[in-house]
RODO-2510 file (C-alpha; in nm, 4 decimals, decimal comma):
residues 371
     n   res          X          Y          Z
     1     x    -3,3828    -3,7670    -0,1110
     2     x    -3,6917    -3,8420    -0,0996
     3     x    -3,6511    -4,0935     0,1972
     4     x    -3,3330    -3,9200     0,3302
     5     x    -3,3032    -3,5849     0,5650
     6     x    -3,3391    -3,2705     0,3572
     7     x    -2,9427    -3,1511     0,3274
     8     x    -2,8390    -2,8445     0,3895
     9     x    -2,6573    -2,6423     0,1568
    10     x    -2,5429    -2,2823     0,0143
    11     x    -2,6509    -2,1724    -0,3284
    12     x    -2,5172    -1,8669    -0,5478
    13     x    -2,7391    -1,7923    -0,8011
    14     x    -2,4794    -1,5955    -1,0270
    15     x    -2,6277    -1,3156    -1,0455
    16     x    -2,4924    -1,1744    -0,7277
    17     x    -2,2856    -1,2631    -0,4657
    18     x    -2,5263    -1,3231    -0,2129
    19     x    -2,5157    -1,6670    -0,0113
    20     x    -2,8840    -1,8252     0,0367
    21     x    -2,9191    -2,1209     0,2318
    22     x    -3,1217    -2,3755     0,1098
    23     x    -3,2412    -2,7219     0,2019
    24     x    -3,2156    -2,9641    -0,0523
    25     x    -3,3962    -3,3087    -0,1160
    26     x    -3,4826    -3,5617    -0,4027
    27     x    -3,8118    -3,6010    -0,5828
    28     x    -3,9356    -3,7327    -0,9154
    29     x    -4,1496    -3,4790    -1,1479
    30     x    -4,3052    -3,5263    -1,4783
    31     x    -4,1290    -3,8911    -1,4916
    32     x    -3,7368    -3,7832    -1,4422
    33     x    -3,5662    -3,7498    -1,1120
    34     x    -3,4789    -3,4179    -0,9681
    35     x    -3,3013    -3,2245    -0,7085
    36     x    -3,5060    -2,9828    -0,5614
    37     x    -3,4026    -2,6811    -0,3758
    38     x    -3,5473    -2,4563    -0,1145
    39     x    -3,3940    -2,1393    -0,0659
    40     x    -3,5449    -1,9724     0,3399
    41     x    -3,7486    -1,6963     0,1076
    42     x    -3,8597    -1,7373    -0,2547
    43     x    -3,9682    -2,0319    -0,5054
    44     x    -3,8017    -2,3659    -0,5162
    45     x    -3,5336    -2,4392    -0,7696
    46     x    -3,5532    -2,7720    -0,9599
    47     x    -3,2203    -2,9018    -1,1042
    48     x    -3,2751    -3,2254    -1,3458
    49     x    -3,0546    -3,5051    -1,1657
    50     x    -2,9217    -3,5785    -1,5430
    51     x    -2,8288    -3,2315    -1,5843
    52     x    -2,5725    -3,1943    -1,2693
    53     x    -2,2101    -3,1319    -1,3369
    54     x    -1,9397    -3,1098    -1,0919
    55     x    -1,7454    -2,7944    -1,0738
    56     x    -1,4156    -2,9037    -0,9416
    57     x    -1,2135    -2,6216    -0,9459
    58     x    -1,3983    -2,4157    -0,6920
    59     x    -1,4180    -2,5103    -0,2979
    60     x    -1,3578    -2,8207    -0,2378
    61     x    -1,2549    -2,7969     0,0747
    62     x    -1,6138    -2,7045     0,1630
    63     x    -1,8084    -3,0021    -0,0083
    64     x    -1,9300    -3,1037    -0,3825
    65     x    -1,9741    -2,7937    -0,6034
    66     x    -2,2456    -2,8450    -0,8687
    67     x    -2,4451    -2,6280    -1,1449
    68     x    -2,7245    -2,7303    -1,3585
    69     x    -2,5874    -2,8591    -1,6898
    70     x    -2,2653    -2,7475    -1,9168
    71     x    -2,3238    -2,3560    -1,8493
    72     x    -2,5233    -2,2737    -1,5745
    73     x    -2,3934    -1,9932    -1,3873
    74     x    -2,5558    -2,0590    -1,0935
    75     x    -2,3795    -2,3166    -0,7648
    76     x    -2,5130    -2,5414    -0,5327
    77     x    -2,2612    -2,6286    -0,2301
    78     x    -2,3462    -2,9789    -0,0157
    79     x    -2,1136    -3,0428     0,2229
    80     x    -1,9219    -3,3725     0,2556
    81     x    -2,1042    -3,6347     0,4038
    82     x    -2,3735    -3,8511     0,2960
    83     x    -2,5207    -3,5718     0,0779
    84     x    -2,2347    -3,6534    -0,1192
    85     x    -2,2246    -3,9350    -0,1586
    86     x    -2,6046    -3,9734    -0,2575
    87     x    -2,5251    -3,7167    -0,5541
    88     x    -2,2375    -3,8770    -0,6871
    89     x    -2,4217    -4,2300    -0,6783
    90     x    -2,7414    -4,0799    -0,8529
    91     x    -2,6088    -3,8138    -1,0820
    92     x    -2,4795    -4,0322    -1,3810
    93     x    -2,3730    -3,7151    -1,6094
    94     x    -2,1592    -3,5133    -1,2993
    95     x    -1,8261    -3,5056    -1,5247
    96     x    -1,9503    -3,4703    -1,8460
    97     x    -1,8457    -3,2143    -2,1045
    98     x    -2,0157    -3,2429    -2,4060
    99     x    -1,8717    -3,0308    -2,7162
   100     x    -2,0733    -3,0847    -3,0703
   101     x    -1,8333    -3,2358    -3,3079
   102     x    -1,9058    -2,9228    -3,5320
   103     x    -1,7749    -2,7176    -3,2738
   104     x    -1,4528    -2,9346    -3,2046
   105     x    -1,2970    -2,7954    -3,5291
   106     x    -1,4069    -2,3931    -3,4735
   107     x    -1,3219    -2,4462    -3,1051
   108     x    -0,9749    -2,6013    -3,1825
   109     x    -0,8678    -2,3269    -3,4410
   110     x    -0,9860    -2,0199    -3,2210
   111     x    -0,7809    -2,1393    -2,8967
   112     x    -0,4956    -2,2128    -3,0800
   113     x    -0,4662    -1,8594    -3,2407
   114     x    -0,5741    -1,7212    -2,9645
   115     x    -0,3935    -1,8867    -2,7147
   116     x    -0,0852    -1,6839    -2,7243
   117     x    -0,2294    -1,3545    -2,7062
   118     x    -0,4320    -1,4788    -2,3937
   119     x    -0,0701    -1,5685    -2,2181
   120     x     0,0513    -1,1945    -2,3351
   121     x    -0,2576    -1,0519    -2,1287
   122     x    -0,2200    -1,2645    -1,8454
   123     x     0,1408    -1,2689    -1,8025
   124     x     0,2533    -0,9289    -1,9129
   125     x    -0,0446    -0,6380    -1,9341
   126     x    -0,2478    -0,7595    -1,6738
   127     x     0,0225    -0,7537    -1,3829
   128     x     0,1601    -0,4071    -1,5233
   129     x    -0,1885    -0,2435    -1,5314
   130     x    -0,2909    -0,3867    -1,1930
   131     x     0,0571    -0,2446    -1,0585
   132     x    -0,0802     0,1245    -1,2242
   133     x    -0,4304     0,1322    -1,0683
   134     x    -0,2755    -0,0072    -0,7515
   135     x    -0,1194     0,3482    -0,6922
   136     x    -0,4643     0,5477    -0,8539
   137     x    -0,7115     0,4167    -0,5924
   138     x    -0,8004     0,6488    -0,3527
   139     x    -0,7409     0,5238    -0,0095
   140     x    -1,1445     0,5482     0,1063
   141     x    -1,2031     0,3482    -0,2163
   142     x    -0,9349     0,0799    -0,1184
   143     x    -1,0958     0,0317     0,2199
   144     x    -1,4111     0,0077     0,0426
   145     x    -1,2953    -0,2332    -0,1952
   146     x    -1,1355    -0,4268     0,1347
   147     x    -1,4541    -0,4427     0,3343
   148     x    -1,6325    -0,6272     0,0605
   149     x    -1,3411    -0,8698     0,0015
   150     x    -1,3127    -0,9050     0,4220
   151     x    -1,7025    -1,0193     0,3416
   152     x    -1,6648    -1,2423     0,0855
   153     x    -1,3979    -1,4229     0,2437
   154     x    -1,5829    -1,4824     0,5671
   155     x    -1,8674    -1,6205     0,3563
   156     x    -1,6499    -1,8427     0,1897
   157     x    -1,5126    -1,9406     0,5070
   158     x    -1,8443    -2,0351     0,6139
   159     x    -1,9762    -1,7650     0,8708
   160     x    -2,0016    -1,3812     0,8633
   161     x    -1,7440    -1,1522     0,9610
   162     x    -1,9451    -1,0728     1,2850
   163     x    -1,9283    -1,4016     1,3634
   164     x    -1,6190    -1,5027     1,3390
   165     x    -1,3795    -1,2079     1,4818
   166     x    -1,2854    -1,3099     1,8207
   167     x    -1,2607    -1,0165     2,0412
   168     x    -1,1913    -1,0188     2,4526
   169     x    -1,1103    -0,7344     2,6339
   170     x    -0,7446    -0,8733     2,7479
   171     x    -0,6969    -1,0444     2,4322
   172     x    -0,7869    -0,7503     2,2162
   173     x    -0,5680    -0,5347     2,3957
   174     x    -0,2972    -0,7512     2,3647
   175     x    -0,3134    -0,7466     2,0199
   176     x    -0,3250    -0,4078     1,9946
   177     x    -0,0248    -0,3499     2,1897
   178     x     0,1449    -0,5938     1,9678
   179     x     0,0493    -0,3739     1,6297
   180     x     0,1827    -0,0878     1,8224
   181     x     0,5319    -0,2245     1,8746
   182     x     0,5176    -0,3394     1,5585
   183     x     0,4304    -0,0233     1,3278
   184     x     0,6360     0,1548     1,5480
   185     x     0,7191     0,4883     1,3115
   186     x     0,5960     0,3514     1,0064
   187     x     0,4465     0,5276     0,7534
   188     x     0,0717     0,3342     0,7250
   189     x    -0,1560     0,5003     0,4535
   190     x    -0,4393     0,3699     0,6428
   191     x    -0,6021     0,3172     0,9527
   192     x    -0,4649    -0,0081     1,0282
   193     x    -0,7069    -0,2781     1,1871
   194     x    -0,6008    -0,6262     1,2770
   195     x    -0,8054    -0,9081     1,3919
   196     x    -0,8259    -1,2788     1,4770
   197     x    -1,0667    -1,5052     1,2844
   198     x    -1,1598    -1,7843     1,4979
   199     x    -1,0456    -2,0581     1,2332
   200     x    -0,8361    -2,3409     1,2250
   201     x    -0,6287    -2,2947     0,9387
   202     x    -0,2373    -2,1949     0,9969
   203     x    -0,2959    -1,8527     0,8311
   204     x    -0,2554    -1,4808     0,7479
   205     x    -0,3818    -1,2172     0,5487
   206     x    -0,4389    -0,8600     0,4093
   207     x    -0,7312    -0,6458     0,2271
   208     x    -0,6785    -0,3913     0,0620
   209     x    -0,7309    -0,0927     0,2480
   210     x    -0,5104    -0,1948     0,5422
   211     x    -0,6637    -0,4828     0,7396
   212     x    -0,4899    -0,7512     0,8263
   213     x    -0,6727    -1,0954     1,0083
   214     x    -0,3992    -1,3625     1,1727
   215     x    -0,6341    -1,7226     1,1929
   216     x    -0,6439    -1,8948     1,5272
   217     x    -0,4378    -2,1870     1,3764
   218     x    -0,1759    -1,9873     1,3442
   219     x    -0,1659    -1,7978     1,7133
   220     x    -0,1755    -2,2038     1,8366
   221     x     0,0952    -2,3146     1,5915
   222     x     0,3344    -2,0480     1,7522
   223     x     0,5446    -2,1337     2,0313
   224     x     0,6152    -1,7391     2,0968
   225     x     0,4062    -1,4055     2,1033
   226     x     0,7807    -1,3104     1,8813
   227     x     0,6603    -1,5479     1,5932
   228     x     0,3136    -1,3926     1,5848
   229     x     0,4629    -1,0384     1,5806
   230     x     0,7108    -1,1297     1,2950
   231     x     0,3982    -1,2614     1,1193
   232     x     0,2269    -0,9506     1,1713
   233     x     0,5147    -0,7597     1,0102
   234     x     0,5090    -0,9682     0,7295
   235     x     0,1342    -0,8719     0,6665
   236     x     0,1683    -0,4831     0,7779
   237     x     0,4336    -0,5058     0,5298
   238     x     0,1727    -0,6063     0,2367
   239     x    -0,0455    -0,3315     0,3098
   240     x     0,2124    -0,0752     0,3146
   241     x     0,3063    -0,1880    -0,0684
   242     x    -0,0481    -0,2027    -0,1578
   243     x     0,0055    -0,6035    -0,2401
   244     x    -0,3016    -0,7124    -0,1659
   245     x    -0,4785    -0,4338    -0,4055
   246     x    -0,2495    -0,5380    -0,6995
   247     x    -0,3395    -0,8958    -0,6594
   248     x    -0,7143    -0,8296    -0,6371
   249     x    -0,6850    -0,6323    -0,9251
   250     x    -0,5129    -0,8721    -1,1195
   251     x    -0,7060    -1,1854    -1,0562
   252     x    -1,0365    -1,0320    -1,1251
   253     x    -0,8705    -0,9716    -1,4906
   254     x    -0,6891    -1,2975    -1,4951
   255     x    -1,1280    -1,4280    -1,3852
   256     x    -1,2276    -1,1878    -1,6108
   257     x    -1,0323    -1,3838    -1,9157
   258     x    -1,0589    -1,7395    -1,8241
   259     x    -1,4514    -1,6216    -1,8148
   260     x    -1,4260    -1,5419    -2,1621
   261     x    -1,1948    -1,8685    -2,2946
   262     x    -1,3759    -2,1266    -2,0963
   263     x    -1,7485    -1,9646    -1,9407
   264     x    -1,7383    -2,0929    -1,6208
   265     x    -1,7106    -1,7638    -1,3941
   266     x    -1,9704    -1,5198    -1,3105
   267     x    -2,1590    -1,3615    -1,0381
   268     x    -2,0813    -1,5238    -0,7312
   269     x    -1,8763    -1,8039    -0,8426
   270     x    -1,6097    -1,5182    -0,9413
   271     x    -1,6698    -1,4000    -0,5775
   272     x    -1,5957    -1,7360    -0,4695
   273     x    -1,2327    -1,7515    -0,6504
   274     x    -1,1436    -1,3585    -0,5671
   275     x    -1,1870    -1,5216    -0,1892
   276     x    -0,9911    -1,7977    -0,2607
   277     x    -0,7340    -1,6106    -0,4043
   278     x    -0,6841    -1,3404    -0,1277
   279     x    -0,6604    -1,6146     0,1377
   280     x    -0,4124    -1,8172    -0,0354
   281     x    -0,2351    -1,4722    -0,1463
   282     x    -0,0563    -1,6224    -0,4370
   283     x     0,1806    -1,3133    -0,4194
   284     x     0,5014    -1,2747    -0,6768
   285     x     0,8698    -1,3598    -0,5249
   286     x     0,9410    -0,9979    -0,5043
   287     x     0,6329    -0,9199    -0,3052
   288     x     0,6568    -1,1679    -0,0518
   289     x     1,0518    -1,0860     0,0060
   290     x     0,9839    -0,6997     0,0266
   291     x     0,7026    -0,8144     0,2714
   292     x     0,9270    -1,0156     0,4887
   293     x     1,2290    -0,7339     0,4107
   294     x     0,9447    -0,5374     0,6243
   295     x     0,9099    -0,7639     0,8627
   296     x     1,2669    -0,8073     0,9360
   297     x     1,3075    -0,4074     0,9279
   298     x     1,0375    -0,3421     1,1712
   299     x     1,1264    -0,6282     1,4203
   300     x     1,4895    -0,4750     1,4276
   301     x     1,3386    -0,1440     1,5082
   302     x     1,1124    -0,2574     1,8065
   303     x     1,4162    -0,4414     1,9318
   304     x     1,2902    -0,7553     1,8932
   305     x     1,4760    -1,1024     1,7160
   306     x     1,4280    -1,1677     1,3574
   307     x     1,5402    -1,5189     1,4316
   308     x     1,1735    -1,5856     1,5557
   309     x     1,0160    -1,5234     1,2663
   310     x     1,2662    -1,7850     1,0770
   311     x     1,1735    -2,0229     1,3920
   312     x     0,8189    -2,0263     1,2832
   313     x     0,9496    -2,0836     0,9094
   314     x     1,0886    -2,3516     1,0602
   315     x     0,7926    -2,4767     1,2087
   316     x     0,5645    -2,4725     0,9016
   317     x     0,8499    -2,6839     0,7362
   318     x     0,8974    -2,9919     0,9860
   319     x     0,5166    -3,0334     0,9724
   320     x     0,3898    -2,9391     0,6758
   321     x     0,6792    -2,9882     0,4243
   322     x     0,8284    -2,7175     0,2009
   323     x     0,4956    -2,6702    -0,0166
   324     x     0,1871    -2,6407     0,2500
   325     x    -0,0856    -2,6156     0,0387
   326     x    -0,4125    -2,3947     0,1320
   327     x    -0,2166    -2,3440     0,4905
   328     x    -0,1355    -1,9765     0,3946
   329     x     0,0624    -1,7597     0,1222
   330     x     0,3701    -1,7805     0,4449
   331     x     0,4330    -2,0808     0,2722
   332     x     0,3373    -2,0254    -0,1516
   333     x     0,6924    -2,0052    -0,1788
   334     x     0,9097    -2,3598    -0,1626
   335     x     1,1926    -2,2332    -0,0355
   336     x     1,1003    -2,1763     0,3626
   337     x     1,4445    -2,2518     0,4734
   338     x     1,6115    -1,9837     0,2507
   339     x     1,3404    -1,7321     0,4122
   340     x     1,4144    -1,8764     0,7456
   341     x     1,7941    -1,8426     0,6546
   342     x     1,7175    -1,4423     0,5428
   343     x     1,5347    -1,3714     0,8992
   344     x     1,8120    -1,5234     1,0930
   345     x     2,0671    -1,2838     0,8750
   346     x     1,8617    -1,0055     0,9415
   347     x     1,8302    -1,0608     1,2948
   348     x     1,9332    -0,7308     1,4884
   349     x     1,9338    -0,8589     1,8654
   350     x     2,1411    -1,2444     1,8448
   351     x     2,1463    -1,4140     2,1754
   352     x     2,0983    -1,0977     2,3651
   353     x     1,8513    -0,9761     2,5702
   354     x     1,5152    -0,7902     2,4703
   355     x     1,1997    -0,6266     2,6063
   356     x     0,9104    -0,9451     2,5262
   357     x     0,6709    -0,7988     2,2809
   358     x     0,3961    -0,9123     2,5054
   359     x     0,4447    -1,0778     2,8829
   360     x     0,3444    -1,4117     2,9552
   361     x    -0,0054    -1,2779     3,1302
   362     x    -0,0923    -1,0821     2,7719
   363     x     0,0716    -1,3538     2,5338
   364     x    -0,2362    -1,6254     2,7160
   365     x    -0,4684    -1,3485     2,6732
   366     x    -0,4002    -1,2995     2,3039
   367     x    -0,3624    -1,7356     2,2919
   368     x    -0,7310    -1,7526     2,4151
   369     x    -0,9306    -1,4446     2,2604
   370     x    -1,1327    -1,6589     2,0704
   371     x    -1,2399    -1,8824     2,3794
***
């Protein structure tokens, strides 16, 4: 860019997970145009412009994802924006896939035989071991294993963990007091922390290990302090059945295999999709109704109405529709009115009345912590 404003960007260089921020511009070098990138400590990196490809598979919702040529392991990240659009107008070679017509044949014959077994793995051993070594993982280890998720995600997120917990001292306490009434006299094998990520998505999650982050979309998309609570069930409910474990488990293997079939995950570009996939917590059936069974069960027991959890179903479904996309795994199921319908039966306290979970005064509290 070599008349344009160095870009910014992020760059993984496989080997690790580590995020470096670089600055990236044009040049031309020994007759052939390049990209060349400048990470804030070591050498520059020079990436042929012939030799980009576009990884599309991997966080888009960030910007363009590129490597250098068919099987670089490394990423470069540019947001959307001009950068963009300069790469995609320069880069003639971005969707490319070349495969040697020798190849073709060998290539052909090995996926077809080995196709099926690779479905058997996936669909049948995988989920059954990750269930096993679910329930063999220590709970220090778990925690362990949660922190570095809770990491990865906020880098994928864009920001550190640090950075984007929203914390204030009326706010905080309000959502304590919340996860009290909640948990109630639940068993919890761990020492449960819950925090707000000061992000607009309409979202929820769990670690392994027992934390659980509600987004500040979601604390603005509820109408009640009743909705966030039955949210928080949900979630609490996840860690107590070690969900969020079993999935981690299980995508790294499912990563693990695709690696193998198709070479395009390693390093941190597998970090990159173990985020993804705990944010978008593309639970089974059975695990997301256990978690809201949960839910339901614990909002009965802190006298509180089930029927505000199925209003916030509700919710996601006038605006969103029935399939919401990256919004959250609340909604990786189609049928929200059926889980709507299942809160309302469940619903322990009807029209009568009940102790708030938080008053008004703590509910705006909780509504502004991240201000």
């Amino acid at each position: 860019m070599e008349t344009e404003e160095p870009a910014k960007g992020k760059y993984f260089d496989g080997a690790s997970a580590r995020q470096h921020r670089v600055l990236v511009h044009r040049d031309h070098r020994h007759g052939s145009e390049v990209l060349v990138i400048c990470p804030d400590t070591g050498p520059e990196i020079i990436w042929p412009v012939a030799d980009l490809r576009e990884v599309t598979d991997q966080a888009r919702d960030e910007g363009i994802v590129l490597r250098q040529g068919q099987d670089g392991i490394a990423r470069l990240i540019l947001p959307h924006g001009p950068a963009e659009d300069i790469i995609r107008a320069i880069a003639p070679n971005l969707a490319k896939v070349k495969v040697s017509r020798s190849k073709f044949r060998q290539l052909f014959l090995w996926t077809g035989g080995a196709a099926a077994s690779v479905v058997i793995i996936m669909v049948v051993i995988l989920p059954s071991l990750a269930n096993q070594l679910a329930t063999m993982i220590p709970p220090d280890k778990e925690a362990a294993l949660g922190r570095t998720a809770l990491a990865q995600i906020s880098t994928f997120l864009g920001g550190d963990e640090a950075e984007m917990t929203c914390e204030s001292p009326n706010g905080s306490q309000a959502l304590r007091k919340m996860t009290a009434r909640i948990v109630g006299a639940a068993e919890v094998p761990y020492d449960l922390k819950v925090k707000v990520f000061d992000h607009e998505m309409i979202n929820a999650f769990a670690v392994p290990g027992g934390q659980v982050v509600l987004f500040r979309g979601l604390i603005d998309a509820a109408q009640t302090p009743e909705e966030v609570a039955g949210v928080l069930g949900h979630e609490v409910g996840h860690v107590v059945n070690r969900d969020p474990t079993r999935l981690m488990l299980r995508s790294a293997g499912s990563v693990g295999i695709l690696g193998m079939v198709f070479g395009d995950f390693a390093g941190g570009a597998l970090a990159l999709v173990l985020a993804e996939q705990l944010i978008s917590a593309k639970y089974s059936q059975q695990a997301e109704t256990g978690a809201d069974v949960f839910a339901h069960e614990r909002l009965a027991a802190a006298g509180l109405p089930a029927n505000s959890f199925a209003q916030f179903f509700i919710t996601l479904q006038q605006e969103h529709g029935d399939t919401a996309g990256f919004m959250s795994h609340l909604a990786s199921h189609p049928d929200l009115q059926g889980r709507a319908d299942a809160a309302r039966a469940a619903d322990a306290v009807g029209d009568g009345p009940f102790t708030p979970v938080l008053t008004q005064t703590e509910w705006r509290a909780l509504q502004n912590i991240c201000d």
